[in-house]
SERO-4910 file (N, C-alpha, C, O; in steps of 0.05 Angstrom, whole numbers):
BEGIN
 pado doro    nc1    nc2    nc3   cac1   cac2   cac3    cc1    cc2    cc3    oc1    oc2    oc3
  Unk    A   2371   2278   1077   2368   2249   1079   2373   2240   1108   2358   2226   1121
  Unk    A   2395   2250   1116   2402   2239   1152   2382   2249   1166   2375   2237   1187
  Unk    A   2368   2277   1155   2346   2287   1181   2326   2271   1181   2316   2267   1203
  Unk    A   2315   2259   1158   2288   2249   1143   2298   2216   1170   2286   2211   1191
  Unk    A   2319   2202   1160   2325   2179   1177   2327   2185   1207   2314   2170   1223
  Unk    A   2342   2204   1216   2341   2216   1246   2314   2210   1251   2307   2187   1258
  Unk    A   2300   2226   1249   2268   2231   1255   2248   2205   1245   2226   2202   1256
  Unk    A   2255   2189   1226   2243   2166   1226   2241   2155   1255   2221   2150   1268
  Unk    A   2275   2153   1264   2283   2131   1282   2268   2139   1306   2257   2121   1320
  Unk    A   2265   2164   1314   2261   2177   1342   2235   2167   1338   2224   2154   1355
  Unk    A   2219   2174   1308   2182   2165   1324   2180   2138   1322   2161   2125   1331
  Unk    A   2204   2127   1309   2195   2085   1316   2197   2095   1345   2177   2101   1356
  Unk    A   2228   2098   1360   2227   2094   1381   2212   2108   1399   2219   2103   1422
  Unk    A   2193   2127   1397   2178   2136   1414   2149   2115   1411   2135   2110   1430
  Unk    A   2144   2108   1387   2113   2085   1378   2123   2057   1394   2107   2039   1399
  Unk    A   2148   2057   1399   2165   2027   1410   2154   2032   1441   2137   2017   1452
  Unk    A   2165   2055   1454   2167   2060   1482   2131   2066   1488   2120   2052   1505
  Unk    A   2122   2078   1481   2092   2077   1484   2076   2052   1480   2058   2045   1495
  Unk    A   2085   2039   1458   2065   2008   1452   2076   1997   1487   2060   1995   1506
  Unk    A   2104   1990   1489   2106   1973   1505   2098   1985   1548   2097   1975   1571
  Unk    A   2094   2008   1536   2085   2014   1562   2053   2008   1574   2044   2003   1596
  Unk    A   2042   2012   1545   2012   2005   1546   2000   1972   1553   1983   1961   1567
  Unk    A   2029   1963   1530   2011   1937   1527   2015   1917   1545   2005   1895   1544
  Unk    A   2035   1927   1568   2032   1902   1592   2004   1909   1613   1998   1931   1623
  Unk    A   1993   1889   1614   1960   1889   1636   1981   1889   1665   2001   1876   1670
  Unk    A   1967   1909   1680   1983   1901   1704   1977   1875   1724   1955   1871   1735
  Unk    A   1990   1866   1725   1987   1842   1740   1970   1839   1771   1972   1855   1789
  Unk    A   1954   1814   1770   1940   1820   1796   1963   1805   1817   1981   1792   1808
  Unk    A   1958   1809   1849   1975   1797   1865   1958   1778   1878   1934   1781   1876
  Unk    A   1968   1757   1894   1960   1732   1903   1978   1733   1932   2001   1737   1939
  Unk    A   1951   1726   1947   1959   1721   1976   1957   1702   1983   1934   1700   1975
  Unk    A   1963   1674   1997   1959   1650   2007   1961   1645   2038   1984   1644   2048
  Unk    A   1934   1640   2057   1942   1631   2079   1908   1629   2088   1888   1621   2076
  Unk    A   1915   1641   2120   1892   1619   2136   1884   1653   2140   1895   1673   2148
  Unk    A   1854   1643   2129   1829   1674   2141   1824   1676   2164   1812   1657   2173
  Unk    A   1827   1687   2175   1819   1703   2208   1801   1727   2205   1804   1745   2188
  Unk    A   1785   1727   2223   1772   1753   2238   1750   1751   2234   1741   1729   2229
  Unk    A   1730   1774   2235   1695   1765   2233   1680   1790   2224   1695   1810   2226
  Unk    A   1660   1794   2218   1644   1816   2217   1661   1844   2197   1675   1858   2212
  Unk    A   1662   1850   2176   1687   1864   2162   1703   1871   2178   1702   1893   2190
  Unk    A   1725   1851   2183   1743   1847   2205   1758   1832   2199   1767   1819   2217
  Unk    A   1770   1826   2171   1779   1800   2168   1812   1798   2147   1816   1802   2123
  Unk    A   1823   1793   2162   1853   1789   2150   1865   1757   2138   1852   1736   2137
  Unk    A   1883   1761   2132   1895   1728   2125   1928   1730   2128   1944   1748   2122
  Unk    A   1930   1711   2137   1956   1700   2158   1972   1680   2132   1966   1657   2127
  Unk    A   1988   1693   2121   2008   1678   2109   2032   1656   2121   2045   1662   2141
  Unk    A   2035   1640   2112   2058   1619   2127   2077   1629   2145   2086   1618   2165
  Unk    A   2081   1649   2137   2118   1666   2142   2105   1678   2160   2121   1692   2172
  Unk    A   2078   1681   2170   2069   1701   2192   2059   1720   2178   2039   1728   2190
  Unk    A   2063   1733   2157   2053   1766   2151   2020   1752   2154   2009   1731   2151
  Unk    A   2013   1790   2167   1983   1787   2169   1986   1812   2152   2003   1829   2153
  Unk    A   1953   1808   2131   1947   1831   2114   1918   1831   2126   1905   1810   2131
  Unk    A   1907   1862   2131   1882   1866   2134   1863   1868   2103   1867   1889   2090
  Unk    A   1848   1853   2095   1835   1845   2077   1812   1865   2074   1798   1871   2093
  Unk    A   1808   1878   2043   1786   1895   2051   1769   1886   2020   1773   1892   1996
  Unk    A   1742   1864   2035   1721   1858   2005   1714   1887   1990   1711   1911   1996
  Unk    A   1712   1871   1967   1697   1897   1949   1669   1889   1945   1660   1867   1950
  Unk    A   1654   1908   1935   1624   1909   1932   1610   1882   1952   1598   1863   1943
  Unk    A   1617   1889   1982   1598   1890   2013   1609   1852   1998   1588   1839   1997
  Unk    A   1627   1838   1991   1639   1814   1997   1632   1800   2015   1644   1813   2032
  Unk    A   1622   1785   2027   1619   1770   2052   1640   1746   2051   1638   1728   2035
  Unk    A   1660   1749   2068   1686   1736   2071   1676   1712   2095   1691   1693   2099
  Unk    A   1656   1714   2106   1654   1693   2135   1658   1668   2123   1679   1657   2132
  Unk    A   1643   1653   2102   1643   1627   2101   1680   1616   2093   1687   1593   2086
  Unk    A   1695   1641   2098   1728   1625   2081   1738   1628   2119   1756   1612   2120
  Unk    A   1736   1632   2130   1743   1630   2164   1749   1614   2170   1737   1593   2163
  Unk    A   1772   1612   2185   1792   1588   2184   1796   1565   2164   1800   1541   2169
  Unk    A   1794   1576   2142   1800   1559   2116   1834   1577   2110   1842   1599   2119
  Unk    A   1843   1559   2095   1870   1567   2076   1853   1579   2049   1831   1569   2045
  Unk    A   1862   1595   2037   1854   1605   2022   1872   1629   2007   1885   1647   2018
  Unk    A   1868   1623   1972   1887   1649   1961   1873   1663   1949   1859   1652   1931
  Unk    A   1871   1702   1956   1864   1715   1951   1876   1729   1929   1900   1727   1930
  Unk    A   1867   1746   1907   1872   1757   1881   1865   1794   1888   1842   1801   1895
  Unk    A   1878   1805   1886   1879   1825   1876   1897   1852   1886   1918   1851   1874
  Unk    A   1897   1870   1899   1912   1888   1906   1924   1906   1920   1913   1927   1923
  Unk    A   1953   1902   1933   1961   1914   1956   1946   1948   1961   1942   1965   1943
  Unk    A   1943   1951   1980   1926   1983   1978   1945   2000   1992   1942   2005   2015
  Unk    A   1965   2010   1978   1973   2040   1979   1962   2057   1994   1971   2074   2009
  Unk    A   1941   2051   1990   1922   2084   1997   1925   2092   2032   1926   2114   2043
  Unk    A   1925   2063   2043   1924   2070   2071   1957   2072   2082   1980   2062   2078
  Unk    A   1940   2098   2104   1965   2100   2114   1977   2088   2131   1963   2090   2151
  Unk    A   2001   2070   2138   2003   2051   2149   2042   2054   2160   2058   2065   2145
  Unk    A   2048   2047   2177   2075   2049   2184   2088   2027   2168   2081   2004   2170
  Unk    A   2110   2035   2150   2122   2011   2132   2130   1981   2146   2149   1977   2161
  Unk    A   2112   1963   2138   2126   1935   2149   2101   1933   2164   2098   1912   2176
  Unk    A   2080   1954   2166   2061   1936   2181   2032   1942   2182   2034   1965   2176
  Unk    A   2013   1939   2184   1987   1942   2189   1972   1953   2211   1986   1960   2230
  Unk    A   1956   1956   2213   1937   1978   2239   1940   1961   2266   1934   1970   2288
  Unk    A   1952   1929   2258   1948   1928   2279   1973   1914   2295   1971   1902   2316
  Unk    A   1990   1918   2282   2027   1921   2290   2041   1895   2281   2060   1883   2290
  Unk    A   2023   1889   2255   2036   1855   2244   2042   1866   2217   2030   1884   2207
  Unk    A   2066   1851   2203   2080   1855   2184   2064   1846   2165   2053   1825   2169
  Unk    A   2059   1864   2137   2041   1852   2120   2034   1883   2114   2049   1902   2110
  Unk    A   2004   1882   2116   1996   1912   2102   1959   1906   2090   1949   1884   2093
  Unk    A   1945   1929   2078   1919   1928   2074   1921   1916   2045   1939   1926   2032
  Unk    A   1902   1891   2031   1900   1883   2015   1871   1869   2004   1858   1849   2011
  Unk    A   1866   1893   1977   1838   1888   1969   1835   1872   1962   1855   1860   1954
  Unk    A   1803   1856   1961   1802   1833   1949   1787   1829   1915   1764   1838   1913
  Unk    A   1796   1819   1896   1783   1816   1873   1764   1789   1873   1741   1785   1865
  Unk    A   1782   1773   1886   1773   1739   1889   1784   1719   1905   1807   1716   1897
  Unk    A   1779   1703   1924   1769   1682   1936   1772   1648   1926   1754   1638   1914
  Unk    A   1789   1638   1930   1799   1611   1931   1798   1597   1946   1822   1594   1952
  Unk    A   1784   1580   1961   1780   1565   1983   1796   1531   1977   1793   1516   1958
  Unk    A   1811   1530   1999   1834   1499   1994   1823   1492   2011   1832   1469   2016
  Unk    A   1806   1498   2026   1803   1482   2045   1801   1489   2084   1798   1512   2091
  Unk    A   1802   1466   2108   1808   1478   2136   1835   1487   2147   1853   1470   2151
  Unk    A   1838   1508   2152   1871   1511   2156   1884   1482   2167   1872   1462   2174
  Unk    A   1921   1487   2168   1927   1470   2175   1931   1472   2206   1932   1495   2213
  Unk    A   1934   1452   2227   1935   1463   2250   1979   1442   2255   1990   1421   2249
  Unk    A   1988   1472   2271   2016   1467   2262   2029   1447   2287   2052   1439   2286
***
């Protein structure tokens, strides 16, 4: 009887630890600031200063958000290799894919 209950408990809690690993969607991330750059060249400048180099997916054309504020959706990129704290091109921030495109508007001028 205790083995029959032992071994119940272990496969709830293994059906417990697997449901809940599955069933969170991973979350997308959100960037907010002013678009810069031109020609697939194009980063966004957060308040605090971080610059992330922005990379569209499926050939995106980012020009018309250019010097607009704007929050971007989707995901920091790992993949590149990058010195921690900063980007290719020596600003704090990092490479960040794009899913989607929010336009608020003309940046602000400070």
């Amino acid at each position: 009887m205790r083995t029959t209950m032992l071994l119940a408990m272990l496969t709830l809690t293994a059906m417990l630890t697997a449901s809940a690993q599955t069933a969170a969607p991973s979350a997308a991330n959100t960037l907010t600031g002013c678009l810069k750059g031109s020609a697939d060249q194009y980063y966004i400048v957060e308040q605090n200063g971080h610059r992330h180099t922005l990379m569209a997916k499926n050939n995106q054309d980012l020009s018309s958000y250019v010097n607009h504020q704007v929050t971007v959706t989707g995901k920091a990129d790992a993949s590149r290799s990058t010195a921690p704290g900063s980007d290719s091109m020596g600003h704090r921030g990092g490479f960040f894919s794009v899913d989607s495109v929010s336009d608020q508007g003309a940046c602000k001028k400070k």
